[in-house]
C-alpha positions in Angstrom: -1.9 -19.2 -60.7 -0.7 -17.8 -57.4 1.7 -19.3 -55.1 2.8 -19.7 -51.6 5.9 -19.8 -50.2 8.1 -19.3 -46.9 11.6 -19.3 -46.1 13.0 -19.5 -42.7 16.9 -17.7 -41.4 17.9 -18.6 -38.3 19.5 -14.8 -37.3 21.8 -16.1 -34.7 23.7 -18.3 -37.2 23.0 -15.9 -40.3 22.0 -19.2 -41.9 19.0 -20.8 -43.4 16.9 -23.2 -40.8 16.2 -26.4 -42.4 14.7 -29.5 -41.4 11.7 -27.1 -40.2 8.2 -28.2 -40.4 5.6 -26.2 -41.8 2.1 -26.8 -42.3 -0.6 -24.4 -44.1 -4.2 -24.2 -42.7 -7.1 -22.2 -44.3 -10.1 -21.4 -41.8 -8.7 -23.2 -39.6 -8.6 -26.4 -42.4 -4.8 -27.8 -43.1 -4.5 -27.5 -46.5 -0.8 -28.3 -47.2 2.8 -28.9 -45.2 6.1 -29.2 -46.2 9.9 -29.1 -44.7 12.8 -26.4 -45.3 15.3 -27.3 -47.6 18.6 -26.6 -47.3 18.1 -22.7 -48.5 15.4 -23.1 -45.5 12.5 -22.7 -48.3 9.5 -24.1 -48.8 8.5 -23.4 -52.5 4.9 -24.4 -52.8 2.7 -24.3 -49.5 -0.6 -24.6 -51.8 -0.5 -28.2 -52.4 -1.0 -27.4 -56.1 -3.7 -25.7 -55.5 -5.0 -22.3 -56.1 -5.0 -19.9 -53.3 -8.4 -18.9 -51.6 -9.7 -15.9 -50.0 -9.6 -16.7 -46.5 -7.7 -16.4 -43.1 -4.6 -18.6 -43.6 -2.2 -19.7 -41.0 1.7 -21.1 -41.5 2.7 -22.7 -38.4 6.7 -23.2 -37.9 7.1 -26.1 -35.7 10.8 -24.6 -34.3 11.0 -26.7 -31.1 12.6 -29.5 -32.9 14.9 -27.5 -35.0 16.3 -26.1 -31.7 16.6 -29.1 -29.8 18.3 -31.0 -32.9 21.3 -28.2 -32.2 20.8 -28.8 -28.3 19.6 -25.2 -28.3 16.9 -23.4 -26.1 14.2 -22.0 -27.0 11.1 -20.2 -26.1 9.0 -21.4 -28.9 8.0 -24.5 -29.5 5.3 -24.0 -32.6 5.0 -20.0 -34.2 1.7 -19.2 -36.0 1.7 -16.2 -38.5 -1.9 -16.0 -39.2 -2.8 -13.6 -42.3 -5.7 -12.7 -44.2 -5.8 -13.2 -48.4 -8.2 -10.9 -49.9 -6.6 -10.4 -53.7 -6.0 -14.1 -55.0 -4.2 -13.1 -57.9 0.0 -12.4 -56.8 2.5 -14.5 -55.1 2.4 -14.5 -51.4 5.7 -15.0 -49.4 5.7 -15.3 -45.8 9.2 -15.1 -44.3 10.6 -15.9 -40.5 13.5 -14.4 -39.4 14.0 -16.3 -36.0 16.3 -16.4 -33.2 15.5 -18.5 -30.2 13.4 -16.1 -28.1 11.9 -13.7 -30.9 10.6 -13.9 -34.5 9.7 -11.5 -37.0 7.6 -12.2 -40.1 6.2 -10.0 -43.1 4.7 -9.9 -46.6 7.5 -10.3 -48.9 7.9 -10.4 -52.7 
């Protein structure tokens, strides 16, 4: 079965954010959250379920993690929206986030 999973590094600090919510939607359906752990992972964003075809969407909700370090920031949530066409392999979702800009990408 395939999974889901995310991990979050905070590039200012070089460390991992934790404590950050996530939450998975399908067609616009939440279908799972979770929270970083310490690594700033989330291992299984399925809910024990198997993945779907389907536009899927993570949302990071950042604002707190920020404002727990009395840090701004120009985000409050970030949506990486992506599409799941094959749902046979692993899909990882990584954010690589600094206060005012994020990056995300298919990883392994």
């Amino acid at each position: 079965m395939s999974t889901l999973s995310t991990h979050i590094l905070d590039t200012t600090t070089g460390q991992p954010a934790a404590g950050v919510k996530v939450t998975h939607s399908v067609d616009g359906k939440l279908v799972a959250n979770g929270v970083t752990n310490g690594d700033g992972r989330v291992a299984d964003l399925l809910g024990g379920q198997p993945i779907t075809a389907g536009n899927h969407t993570l949302t990071f909700e950042v604002g707190p993690y920020f404002a727990a370090d009395n840090r701004e920031t120009f985000f409050s949530d970030i949506n990486v929206d992506f599409v799941v066409t094959d749902v046979n392999p692993n899909y990882h979702v990584p954010l690589l986030l600094s206060p005012f800009s994020f990056t995300s990408y298919r990883g392994s």
